[in-house]
Wavefront OBJ file of the C-alpha trace (Angstrom):
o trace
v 12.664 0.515 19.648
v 9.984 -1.190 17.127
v 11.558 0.552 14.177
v 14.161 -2.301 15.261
v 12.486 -4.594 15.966
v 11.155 -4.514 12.486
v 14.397 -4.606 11.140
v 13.919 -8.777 11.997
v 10.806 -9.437 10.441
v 9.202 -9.974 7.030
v 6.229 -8.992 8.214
v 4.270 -7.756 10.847
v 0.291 -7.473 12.148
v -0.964 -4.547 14.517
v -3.075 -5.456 17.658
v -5.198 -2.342 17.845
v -7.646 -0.372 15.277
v -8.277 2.861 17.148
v -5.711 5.760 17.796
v -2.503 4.313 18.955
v -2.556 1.347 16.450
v -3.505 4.008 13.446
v -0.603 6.335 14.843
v 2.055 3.628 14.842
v 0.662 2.365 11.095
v 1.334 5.671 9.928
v 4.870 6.415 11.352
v 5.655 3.170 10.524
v 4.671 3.186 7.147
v 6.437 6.741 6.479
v 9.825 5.473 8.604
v 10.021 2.190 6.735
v 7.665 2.014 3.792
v 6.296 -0.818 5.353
v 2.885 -1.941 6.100
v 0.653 -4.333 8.330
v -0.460 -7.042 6.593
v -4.238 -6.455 9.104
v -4.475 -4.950 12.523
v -5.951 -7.435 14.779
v -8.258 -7.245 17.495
v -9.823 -9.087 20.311
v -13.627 -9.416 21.522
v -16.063 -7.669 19.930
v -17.296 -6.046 23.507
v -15.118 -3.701 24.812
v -14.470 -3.678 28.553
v -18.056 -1.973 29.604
v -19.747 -4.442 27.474
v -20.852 -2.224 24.720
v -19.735 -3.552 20.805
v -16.481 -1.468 20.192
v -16.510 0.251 17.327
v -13.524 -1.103 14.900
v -13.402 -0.523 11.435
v -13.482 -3.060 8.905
v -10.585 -2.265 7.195
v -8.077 1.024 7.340
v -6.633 2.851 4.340
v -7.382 -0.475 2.599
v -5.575 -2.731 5.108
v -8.226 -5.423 6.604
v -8.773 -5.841 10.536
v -9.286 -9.154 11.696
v -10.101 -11.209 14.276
v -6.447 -12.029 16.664
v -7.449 -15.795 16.296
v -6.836 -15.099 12.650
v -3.491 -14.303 12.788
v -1.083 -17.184 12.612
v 1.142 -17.864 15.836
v 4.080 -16.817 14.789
v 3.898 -13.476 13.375
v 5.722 -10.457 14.713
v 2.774 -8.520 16.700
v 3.295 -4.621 17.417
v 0.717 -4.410 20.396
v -0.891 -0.911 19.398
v -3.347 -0.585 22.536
v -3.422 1.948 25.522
v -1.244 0.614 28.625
v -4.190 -0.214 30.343
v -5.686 -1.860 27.960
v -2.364 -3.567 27.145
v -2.487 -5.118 30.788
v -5.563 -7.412 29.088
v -4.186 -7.761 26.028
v -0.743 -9.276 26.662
v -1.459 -12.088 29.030
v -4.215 -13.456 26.552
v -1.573 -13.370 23.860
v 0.799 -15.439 25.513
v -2.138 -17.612 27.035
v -3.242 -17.593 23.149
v 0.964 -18.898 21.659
v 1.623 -15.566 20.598
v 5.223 -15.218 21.790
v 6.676 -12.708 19.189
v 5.174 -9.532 20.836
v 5.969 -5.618 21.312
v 4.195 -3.503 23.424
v 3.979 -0.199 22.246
v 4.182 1.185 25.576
v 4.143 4.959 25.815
v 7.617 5.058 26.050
v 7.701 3.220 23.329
v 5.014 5.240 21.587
v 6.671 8.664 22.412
v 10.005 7.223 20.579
v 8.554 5.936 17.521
v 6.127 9.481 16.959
v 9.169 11.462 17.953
v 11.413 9.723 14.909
v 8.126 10.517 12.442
v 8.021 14.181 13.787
v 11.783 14.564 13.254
v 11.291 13.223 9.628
v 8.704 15.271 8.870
v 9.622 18.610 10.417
v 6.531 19.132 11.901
v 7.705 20.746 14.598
v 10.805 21.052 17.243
v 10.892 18.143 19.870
v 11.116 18.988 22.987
v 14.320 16.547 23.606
v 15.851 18.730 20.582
v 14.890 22.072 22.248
v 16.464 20.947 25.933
v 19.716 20.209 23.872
v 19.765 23.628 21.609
v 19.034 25.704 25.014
v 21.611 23.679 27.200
v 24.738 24.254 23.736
l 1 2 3 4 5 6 7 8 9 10 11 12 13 14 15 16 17 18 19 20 21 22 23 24 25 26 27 28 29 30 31 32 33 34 35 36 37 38 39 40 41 42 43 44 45 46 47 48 49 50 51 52 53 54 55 56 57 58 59 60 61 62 63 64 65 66 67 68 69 70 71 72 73 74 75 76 77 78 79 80 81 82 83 84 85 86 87 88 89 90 91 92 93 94 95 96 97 98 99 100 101 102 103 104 105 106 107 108 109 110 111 112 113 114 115 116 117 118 119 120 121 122 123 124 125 126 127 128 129 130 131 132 133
């Protein structure tokens, strides 16, 4: 699991500065009290060759450019699967061997922790187990 993962870093940059990277940044941050120091991203073009839209920074915390980001820093890959299937070959083409892929897996794990620990609502995984007791 990243949470993990973490556990074996200093620090740590997200690749991503849409929903999934924003989602992990805040149960991460809650989990661990921890935070990015940027969220990366790639081209400026997204696949259809229209600009994407990233922000410039988020809740203070600058994106930057992936060539920005030294080579060995611990990267939580915050990205869609599909888009992940882009994304991870030109990070290891790139010398960026200290990768996780938030896969959705992954993804459901990490949001399921923050939901626990903040009550939000019952988990499904915690409603099989009450039902089957």
């Amino acid at each position: 699991m990243v949470l993990d993962e973490l556990m074996n870093h200093d620090s740590f940059v997200i690749y991503g500065a849409q929903v999934i990277a924003y989602g992990a940044y805040v149960a991460i941050r809650h989990l661990t009290g921890r935070k990015p120091e940027c969220f990366a991203v790639g081209r400026s073009k997204g696949r259809s060759g229209y600009p994407t839209e990233n922000p410039e920074s988020i809740e203070g915390i600058p994106v930057r450019p992936i060539e920005e980001v030294p080579k060995g820093t611990f990267i939580i890959v915050g990205v869609t699967e599909l888009i992940q299937k882009e994304v991870l070959p030109y990070l290891a083409e790139n010398g960026y061997r200290d990768v996780f892929a938030l896969t959705q897996h992954e993804e459901h794990l990490l949001m399921s922790e923050y939901y626990r620990s903040i009550e939000r609502f019952p988990l499904a995984d915690e409603m099989r187990e009450d039902a089957a007791s």
